[in-house]
PAKE-301382 format. One record per residue (C-alpha): residue number from 0; residue in one letter; x negated, y, z negated. Coordinates in Angstrom, 3 decimals. Example, Ala and Ser with C-alpha at 12.3 -4.5 7.8 and 13.67 -1.06 7.14 Angstrom:
2
<site n="0" res="a" xx="-12.300" yy="-4.500" zz="-7.800"/>
<site n="1" res="s" xx="-13.670" yy="-1.060" zz="-7.140"/>
END
This chain:
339
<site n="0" res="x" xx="-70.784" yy="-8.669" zz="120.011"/>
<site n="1" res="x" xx="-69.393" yy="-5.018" zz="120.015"/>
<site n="2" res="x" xx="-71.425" yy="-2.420" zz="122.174"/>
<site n="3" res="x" xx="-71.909" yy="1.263" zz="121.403"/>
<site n="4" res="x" xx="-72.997" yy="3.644" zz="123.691"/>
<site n="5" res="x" xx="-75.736" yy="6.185" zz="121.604"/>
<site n="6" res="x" xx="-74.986" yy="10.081" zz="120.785"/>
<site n="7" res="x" xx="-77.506" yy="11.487" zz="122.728"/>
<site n="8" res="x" xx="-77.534" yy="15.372" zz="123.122"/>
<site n="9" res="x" xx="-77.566" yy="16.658" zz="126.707"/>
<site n="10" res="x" xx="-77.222" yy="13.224" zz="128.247"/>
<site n="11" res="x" xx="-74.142" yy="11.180" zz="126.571"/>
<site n="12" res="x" xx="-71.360" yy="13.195" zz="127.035"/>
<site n="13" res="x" xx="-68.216" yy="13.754" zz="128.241"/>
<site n="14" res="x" xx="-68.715" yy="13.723" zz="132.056"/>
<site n="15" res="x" xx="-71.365" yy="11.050" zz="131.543"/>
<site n="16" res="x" xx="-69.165" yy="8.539" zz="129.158"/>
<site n="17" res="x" xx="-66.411" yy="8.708" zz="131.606"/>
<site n="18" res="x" xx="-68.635" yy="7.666" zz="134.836"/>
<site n="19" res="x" xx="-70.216" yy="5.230" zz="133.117"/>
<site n="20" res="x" xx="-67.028" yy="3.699" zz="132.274"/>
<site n="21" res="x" xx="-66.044" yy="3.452" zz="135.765"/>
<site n="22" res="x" xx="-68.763" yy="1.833" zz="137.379"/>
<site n="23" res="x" xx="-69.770" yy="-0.654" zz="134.706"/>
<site n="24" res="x" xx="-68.571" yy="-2.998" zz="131.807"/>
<site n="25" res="x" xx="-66.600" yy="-0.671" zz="129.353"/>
<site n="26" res="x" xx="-68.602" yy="-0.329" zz="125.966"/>
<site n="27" res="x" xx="-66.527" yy="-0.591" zz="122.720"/>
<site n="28" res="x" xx="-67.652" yy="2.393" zz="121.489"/>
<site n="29" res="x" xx="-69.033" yy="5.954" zz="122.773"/>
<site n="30" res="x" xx="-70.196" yy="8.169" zz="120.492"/>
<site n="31" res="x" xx="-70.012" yy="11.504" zz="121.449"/>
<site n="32" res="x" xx="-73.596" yy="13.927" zz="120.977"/>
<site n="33" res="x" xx="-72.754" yy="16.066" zz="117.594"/>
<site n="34" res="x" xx="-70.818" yy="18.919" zz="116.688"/>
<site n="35" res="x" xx="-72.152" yy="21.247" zz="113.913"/>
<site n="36" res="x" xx="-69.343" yy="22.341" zz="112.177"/>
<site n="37" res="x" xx="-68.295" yy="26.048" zz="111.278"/>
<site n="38" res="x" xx="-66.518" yy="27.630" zz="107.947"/>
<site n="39" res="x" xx="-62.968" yy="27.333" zz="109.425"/>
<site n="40" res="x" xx="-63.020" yy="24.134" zz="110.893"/>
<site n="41" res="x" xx="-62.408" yy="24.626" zz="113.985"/>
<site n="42" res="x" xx="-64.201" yy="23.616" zz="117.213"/>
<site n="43" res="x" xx="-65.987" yy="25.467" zz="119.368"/>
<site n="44" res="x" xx="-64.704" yy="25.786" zz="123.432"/>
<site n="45" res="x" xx="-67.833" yy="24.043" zz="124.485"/>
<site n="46" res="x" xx="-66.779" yy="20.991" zz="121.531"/>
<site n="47" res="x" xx="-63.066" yy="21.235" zz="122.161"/>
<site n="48" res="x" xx="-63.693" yy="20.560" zz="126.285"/>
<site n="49" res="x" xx="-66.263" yy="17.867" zz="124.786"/>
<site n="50" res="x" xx="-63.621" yy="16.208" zz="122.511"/>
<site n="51" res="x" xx="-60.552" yy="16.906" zz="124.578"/>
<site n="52" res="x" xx="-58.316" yy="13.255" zz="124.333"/>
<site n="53" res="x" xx="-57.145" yy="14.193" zz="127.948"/>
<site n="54" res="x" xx="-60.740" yy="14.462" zz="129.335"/>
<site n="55" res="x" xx="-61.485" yy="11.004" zz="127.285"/>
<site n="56" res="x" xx="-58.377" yy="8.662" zz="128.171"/>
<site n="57" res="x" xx="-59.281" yy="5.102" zz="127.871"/>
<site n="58" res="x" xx="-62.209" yy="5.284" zz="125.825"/>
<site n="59" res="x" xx="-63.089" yy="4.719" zz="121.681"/>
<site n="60" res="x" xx="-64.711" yy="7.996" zz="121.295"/>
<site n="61" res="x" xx="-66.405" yy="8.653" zz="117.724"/>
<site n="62" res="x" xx="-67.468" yy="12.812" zz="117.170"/>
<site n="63" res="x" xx="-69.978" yy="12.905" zz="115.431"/>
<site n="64" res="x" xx="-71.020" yy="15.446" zz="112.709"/>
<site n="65" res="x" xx="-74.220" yy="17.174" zz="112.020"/>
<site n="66" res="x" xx="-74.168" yy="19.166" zz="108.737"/>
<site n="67" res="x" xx="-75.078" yy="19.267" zz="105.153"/>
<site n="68" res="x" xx="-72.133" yy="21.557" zz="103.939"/>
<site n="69" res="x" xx="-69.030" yy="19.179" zz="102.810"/>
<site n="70" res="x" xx="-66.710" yy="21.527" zz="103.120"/>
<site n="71" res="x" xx="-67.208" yy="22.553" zz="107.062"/>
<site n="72" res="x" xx="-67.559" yy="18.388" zz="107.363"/>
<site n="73" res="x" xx="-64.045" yy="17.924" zz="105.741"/>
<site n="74" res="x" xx="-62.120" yy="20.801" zz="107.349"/>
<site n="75" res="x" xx="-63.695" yy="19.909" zz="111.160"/>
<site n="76" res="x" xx="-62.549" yy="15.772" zz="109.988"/>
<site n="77" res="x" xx="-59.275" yy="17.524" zz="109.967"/>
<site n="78" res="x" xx="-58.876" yy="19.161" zz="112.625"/>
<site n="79" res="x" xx="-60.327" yy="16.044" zz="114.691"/>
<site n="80" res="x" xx="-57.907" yy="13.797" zz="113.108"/>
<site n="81" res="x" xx="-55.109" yy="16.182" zz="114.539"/>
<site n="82" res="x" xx="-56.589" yy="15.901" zz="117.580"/>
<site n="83" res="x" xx="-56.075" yy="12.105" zz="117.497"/>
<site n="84" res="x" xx="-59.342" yy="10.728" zz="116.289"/>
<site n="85" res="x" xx="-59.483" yy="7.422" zz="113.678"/>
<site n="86" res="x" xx="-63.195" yy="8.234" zz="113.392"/>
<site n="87" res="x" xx="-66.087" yy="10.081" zz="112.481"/>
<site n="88" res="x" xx="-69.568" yy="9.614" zz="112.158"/>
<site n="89" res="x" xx="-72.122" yy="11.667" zz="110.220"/>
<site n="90" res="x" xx="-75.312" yy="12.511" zz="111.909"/>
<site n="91" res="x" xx="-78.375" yy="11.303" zz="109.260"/>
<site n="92" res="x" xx="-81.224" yy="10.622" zz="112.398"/>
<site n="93" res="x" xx="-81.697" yy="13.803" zz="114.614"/>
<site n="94" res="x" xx="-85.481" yy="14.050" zz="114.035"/>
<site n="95" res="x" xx="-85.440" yy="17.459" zz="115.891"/>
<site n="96" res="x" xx="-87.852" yy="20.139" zz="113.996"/>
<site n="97" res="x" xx="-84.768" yy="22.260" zz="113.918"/>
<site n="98" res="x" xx="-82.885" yy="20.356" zz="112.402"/>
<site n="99" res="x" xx="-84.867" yy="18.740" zz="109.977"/>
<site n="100" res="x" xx="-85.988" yy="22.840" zz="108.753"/>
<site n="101" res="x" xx="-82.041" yy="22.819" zz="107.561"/>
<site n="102" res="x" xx="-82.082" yy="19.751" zz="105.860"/>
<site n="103" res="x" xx="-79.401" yy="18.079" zz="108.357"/>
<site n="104" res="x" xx="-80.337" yy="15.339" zz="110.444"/>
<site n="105" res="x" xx="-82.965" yy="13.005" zz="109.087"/>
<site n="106" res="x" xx="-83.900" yy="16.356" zz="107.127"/>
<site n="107" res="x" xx="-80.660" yy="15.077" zz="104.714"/>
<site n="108" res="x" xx="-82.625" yy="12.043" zz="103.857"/>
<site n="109" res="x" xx="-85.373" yy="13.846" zz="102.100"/>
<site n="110" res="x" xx="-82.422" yy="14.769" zz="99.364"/>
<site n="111" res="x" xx="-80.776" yy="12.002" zz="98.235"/>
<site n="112" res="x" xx="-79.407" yy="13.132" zz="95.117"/>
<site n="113" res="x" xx="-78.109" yy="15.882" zz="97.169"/>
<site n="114" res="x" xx="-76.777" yy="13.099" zz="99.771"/>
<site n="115" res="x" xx="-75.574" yy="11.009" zz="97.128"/>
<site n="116" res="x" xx="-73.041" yy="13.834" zz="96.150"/>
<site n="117" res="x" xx="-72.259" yy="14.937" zz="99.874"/>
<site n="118" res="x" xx="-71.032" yy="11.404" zz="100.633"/>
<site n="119" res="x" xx="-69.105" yy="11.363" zz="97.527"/>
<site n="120" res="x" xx="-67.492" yy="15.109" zz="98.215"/>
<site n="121" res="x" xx="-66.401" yy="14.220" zz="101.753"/>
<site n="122" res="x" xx="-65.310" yy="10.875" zz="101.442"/>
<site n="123" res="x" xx="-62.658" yy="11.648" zz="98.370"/>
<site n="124" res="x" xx="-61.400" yy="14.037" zz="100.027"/>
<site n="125" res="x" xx="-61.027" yy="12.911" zz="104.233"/>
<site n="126" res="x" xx="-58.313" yy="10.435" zz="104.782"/>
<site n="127" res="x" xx="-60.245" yy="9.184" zz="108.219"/>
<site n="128" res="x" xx="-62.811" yy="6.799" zz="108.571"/>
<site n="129" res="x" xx="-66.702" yy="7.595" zz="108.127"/>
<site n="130" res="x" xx="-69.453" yy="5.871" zz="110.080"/>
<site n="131" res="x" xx="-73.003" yy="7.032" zz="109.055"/>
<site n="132" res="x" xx="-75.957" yy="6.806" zz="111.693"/>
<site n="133" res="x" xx="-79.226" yy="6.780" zz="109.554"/>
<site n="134" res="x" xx="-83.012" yy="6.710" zz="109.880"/>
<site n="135" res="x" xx="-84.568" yy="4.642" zz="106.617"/>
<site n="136" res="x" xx="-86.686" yy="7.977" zz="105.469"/>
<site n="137" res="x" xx="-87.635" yy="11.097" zz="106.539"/>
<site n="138" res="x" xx="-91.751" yy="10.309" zz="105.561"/>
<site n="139" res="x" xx="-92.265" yy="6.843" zz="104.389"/>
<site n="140" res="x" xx="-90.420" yy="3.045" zz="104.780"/>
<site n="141" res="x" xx="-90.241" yy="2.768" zz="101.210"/>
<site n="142" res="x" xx="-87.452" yy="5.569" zz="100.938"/>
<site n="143" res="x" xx="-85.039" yy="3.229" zz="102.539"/>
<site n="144" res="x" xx="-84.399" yy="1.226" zz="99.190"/>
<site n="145" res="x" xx="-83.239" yy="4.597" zz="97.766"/>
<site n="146" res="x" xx="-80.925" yy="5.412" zz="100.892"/>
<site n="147" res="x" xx="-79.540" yy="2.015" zz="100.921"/>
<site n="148" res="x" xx="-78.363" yy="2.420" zz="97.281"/>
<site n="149" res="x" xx="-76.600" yy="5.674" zz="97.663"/>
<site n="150" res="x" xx="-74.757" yy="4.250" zz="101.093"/>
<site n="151" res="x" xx="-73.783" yy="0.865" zz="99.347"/>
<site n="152" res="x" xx="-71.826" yy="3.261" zz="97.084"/>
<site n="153" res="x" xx="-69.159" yy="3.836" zz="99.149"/>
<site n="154" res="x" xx="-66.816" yy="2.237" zz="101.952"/>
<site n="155" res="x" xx="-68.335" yy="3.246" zz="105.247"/>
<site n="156" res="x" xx="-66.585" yy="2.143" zz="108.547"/>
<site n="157" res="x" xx="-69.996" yy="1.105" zz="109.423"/>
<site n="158" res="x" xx="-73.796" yy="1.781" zz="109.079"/>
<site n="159" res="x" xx="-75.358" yy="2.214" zz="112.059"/>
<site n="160" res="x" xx="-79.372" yy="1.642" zz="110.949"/>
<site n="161" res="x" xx="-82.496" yy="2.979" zz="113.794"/>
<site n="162" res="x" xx="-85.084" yy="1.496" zz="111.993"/>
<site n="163" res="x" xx="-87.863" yy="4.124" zz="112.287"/>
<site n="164" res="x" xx="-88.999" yy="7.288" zz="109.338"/>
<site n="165" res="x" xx="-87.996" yy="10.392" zz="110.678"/>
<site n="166" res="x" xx="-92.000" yy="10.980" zz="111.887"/>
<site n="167" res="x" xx="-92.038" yy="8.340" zz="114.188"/>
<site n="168" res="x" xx="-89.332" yy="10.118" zz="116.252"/>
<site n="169" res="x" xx="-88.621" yy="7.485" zz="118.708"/>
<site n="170" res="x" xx="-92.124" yy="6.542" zz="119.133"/>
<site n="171" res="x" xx="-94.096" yy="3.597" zz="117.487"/>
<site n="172" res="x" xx="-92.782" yy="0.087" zz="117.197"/>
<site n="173" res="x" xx="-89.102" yy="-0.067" zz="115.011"/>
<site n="174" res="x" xx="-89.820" yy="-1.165" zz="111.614"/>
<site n="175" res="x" xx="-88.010" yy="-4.404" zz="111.769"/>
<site n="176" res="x" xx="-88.929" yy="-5.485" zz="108.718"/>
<site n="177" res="x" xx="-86.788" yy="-2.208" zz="106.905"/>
<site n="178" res="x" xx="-84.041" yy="-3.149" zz="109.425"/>
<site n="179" res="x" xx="-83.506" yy="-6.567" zz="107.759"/>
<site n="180" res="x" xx="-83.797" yy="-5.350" zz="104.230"/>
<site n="181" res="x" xx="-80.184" yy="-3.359" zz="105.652"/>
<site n="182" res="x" xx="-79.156" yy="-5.893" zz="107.411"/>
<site n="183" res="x" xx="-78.760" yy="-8.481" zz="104.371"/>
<site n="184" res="x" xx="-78.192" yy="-6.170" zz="101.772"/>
<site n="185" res="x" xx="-75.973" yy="-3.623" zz="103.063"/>
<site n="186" res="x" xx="-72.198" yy="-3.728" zz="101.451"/>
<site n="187" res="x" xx="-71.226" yy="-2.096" zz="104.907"/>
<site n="188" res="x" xx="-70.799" yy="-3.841" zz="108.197"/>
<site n="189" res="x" xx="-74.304" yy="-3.075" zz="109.995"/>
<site n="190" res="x" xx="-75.068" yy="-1.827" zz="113.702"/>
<site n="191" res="x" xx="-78.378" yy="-2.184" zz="114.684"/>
<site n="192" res="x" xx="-79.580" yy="0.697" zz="117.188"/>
<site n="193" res="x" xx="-83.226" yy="1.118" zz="118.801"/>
<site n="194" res="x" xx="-85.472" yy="0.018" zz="121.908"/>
<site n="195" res="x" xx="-83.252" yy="-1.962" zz="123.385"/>
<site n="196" res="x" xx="-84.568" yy="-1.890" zz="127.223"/>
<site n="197" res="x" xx="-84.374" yy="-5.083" zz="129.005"/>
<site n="198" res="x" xx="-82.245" yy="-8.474" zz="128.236"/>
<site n="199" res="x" xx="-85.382" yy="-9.731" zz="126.908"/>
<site n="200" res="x" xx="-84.882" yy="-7.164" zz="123.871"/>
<site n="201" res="x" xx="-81.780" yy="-7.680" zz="123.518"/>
<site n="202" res="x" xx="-81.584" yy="-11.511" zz="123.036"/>
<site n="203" res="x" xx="-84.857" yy="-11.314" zz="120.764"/>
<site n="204" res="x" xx="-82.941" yy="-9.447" zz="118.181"/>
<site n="205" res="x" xx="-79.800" yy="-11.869" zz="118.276"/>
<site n="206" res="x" xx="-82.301" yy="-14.705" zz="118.115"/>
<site n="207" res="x" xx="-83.641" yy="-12.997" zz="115.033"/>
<site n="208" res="x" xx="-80.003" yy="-11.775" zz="113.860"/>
<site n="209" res="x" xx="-77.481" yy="-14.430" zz="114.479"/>
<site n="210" res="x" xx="-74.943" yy="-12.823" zz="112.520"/>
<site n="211" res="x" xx="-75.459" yy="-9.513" zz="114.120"/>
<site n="212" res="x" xx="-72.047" yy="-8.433" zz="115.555"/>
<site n="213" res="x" xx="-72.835" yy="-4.646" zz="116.707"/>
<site n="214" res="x" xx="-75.773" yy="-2.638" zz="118.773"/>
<site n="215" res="x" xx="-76.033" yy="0.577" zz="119.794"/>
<site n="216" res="x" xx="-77.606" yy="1.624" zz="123.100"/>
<site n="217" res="x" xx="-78.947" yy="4.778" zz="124.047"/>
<site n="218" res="x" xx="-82.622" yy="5.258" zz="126.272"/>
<site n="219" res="x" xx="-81.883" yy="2.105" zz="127.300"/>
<site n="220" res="x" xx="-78.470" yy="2.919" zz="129.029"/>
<site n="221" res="x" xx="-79.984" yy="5.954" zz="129.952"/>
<site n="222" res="x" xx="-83.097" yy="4.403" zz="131.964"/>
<site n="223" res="x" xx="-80.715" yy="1.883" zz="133.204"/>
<site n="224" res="x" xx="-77.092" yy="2.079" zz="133.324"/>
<site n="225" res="x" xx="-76.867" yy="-1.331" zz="134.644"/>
<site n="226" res="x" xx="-77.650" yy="-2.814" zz="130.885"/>
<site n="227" res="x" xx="-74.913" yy="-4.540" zz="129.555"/>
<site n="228" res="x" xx="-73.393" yy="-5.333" zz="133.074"/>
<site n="229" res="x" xx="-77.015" yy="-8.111" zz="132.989"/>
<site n="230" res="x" xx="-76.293" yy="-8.740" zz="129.017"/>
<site n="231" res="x" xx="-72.586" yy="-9.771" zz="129.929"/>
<site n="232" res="x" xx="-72.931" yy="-11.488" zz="133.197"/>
<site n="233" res="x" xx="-76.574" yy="-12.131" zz="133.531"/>
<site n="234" res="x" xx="-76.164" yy="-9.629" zz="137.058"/>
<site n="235" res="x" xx="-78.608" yy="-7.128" zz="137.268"/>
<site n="236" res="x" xx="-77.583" yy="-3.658" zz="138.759"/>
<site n="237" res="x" xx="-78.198" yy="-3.474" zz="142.135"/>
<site n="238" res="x" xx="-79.101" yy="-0.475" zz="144.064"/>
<site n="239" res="x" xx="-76.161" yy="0.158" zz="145.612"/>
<site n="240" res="x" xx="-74.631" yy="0.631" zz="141.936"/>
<site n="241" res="x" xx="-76.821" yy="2.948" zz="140.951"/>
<site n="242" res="x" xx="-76.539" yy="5.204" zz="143.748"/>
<site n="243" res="x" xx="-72.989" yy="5.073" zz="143.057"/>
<site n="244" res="x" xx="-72.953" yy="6.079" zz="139.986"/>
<site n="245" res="x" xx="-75.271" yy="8.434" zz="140.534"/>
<site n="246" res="x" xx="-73.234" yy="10.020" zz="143.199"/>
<site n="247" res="x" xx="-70.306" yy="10.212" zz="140.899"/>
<site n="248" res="x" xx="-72.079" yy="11.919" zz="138.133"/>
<site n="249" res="x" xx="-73.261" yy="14.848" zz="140.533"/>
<site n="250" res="x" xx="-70.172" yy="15.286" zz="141.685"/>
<site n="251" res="x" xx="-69.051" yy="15.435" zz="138.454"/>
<site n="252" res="x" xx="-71.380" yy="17.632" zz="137.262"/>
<site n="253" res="x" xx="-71.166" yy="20.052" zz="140.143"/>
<site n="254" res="x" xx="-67.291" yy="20.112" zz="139.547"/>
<site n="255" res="x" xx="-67.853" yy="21.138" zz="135.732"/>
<site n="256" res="x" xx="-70.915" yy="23.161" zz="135.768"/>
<site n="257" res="x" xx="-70.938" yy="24.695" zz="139.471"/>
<site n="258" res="x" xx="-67.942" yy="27.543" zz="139.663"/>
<site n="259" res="x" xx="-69.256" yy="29.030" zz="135.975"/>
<site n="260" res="x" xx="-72.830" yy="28.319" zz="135.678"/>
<site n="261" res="x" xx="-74.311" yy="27.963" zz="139.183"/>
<site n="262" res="x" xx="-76.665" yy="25.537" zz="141.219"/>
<site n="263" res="x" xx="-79.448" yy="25.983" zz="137.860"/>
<site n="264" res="x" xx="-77.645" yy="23.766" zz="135.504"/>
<site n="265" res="x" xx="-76.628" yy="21.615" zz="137.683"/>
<site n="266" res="x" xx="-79.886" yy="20.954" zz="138.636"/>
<site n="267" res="x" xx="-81.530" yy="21.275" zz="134.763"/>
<site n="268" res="x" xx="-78.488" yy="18.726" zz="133.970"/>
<site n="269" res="x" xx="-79.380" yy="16.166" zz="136.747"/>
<site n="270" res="x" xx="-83.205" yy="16.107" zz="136.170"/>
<site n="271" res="x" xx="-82.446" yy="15.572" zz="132.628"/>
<site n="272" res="x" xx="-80.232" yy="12.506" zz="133.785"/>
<site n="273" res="x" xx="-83.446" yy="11.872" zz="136.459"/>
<site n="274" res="x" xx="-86.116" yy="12.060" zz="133.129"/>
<site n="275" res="x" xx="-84.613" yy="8.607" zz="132.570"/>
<site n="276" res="x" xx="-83.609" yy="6.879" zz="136.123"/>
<site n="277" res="x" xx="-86.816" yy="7.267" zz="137.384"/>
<site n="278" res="x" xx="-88.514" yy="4.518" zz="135.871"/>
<site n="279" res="x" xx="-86.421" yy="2.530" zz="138.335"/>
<site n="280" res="x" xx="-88.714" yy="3.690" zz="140.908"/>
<site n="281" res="x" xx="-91.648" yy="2.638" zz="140.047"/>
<site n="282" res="x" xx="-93.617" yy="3.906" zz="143.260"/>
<site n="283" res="x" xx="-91.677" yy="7.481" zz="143.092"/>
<site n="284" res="x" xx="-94.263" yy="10.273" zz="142.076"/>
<site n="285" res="x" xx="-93.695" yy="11.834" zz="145.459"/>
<site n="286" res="x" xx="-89.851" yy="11.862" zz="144.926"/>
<site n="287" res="x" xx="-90.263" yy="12.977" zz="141.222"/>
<site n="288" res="x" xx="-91.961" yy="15.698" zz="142.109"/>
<site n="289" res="x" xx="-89.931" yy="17.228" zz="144.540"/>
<site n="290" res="x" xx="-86.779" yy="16.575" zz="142.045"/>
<site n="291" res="x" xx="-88.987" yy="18.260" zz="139.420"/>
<site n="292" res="x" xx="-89.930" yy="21.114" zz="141.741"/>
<site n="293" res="x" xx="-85.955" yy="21.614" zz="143.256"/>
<site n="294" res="x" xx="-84.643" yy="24.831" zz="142.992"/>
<site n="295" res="x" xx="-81.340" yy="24.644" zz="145.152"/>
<site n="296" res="x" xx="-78.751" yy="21.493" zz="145.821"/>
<site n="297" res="x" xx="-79.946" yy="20.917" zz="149.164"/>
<site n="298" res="x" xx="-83.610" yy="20.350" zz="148.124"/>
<site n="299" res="x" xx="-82.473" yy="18.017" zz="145.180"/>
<site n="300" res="x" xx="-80.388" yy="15.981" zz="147.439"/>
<site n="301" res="x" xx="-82.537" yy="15.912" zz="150.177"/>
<site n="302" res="x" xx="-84.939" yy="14.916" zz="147.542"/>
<site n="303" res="x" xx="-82.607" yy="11.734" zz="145.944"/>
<site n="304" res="x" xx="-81.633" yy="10.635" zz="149.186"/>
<site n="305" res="x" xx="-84.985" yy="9.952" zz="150.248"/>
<site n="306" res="x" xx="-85.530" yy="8.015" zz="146.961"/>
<site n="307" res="x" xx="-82.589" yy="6.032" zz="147.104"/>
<site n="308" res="x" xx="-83.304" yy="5.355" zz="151.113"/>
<site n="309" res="x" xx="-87.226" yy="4.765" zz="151.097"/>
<site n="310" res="x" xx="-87.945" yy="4.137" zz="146.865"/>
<site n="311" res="x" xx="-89.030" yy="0.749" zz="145.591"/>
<site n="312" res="x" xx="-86.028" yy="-0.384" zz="143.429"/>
<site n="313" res="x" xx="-87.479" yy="-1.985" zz="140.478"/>
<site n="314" res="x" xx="-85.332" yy="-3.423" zz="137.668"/>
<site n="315" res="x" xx="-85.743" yy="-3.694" zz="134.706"/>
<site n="316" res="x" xx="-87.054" yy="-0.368" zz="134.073"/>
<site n="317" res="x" xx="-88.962" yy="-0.767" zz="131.280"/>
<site n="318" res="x" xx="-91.188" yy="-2.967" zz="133.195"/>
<site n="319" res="x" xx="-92.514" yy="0.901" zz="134.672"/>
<site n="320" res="x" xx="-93.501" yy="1.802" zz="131.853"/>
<site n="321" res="x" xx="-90.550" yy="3.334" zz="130.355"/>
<site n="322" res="x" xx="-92.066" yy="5.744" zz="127.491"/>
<site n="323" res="x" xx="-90.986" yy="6.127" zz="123.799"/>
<site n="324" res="x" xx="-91.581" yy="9.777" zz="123.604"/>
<site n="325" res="x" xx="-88.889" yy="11.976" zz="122.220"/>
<site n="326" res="x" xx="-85.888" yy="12.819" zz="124.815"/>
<site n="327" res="x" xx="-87.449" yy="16.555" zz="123.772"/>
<site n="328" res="x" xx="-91.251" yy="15.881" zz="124.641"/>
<site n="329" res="x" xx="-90.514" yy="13.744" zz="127.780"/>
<site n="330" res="x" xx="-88.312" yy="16.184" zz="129.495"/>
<site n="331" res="x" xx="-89.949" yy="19.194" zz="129.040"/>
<site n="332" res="x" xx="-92.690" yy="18.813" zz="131.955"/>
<site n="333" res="x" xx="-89.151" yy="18.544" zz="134.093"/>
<site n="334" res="x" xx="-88.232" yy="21.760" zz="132.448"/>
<site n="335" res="x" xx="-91.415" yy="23.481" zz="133.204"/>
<site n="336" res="x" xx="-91.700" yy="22.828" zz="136.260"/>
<site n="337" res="x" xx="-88.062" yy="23.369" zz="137.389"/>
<site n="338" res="x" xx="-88.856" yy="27.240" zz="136.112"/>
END
């Protein structure tokens, strides 16, 4: 089995890829939260810091594209293949209103004629590999057939398949059913990616998909980092792990953010990372709220260390009730209340 680690805007990226690597079986793949190209090809400060090789050494990181316009896709492929990338992935799942106005995102599967020709544009003319990472409609099930036609057309590295309409947003059950209509029919090698929280989940679907050879992981990894460490060695993360990777990631993090941007996004990025760890506790609302409610370093570590020193440390973390809201929806009462 190959592991992937999800693209998940604000939470996956650079600094978090890299501790995660360090404390805890490597995954095979990272995929790095998308770039949205421009008309020149060329990346952005904030993207070039993102995609740096120096600031990724060691790891299989895939960029991955959000657009509908072939010709920023193919000039921004070039520029990361210069940069030493074998890979790219276009984005066709960001359920984000925003997105979905400007037909990118799951918005692109609403217009599959228009799709149809995209794939065909970039892929004659990009010389690097394309992995597509797809939702199976933007309204109803049934549009999957379509989608599955129009990717079967062409030779994908992969097709990474979250089985849910691009309504659900990552609520409601996946639609497993969809999922194995890709799964046996696709004429590209098929990741599966979606509610994978506990072992439990994860050795239900390889019961039901023997042949699967590839998952993604993202909430899950993100509630608890300790994931594959308990799929590979049946371990489960201890503690003491998490509060070391945890203290890694704020350092990193104030190392990054702290000399340009100040104590606020420090904080903002931490309580995003905190919107997820916290299920871990399941008998924190008094710590959550004063993480929630910090407005300077001291207060927020004064506020962990009290966690990590008096919390109950429940794993897995889904057993709390880990929610299937939206990233969006589930951190903004963080965001609200850290204003």
């Amino acid at each position: 089995m190959k592991y992937y680690l999800a693209p998940m805007e604000g939470v996956t990226g650079r600094i978090f890829r890299n501790v995660y690597h360090a404390c805890f079986p490597p995954m095979d793949k990272y995929f790095a939260p998308f770039i949205t190209p421009n008309n020149n090809g060329r990346l952005s400060p904030r993207d070039y810091k993102e995609l740096d090789r120096k600031q990724n050494q060691g790891l299989y990181v895939v960029p991955q594209i959000l657009t509908n316009q072939a010709d920023g896709f193919v000039l921004t492929a070039k520029t990361l293949k210069e940069m030493g990338y074998q890979e790219i992935n276009l984005n066709l799942g960001c359920p984000s209103g925003t997105v979905v106005s400007k037909r990118r995102g799951a918005g692109f599967l609403g217009c599959p004629a228009e799709l149809d020709h995209f794939l065909y544009d970039i892929i004659s003319r990009t010389d690097i590999r394309i992995s597509v990472k797809t939702r199976i409609g933007m309204e109803r099930e049934e549009e999957f057939g379509k989608l599955l036609e129009i990717y079967n057309r062409y030779p994908l590295k992969e097709l990474i398949i979250h089985p849910r309409i691009r309504t659900d947003y990552y609520k409601n059950t996946p639609r497993m059913k969809i999922f194995r209509e890709g799964f046996v029919h696709s004429l590209n090698s098929v990741c599966y990616n979606g509610d994978i929280f506990t072992s439990a989940d994860y050795e239900h679907l390889t019961a039901e998909y023997p042949a699967l050879d590839k998952v993604m992981l993202g909430r899950g990894i993100a509630a608890n980092p300790g994931l594959l460490q308990e799929f590979k060695t049946h371990r489960p993360m201890k503690k003491e792990q998490l509060f070391e990777f945890h203290g890694r990631l704020y350092h990193e993090y104030k190392e990054f953010l702290l000399p340009t941007s100040g104590e606020r996004a420090v904080l903002f990025k931490m309580k995003e990372i905190w919107s997820y760890l916290i299920f871990l506790f399941p008998d924190s609302k008094r710590w959550e709220k004063k993480i929630k409610k910090a407005q300077s370093l001291s207060a927020y570590e004064e506020a962990v260390s009290s966690l990590f020193r008096e919390g109950i440390f429940l794993y897995p973390a889904k057993e709390a009730g880990l929610p299937n809201e939206t990233e969006g929806d589930f951190l903004c009462s963080y965001i609200q209340l850290s204003i």
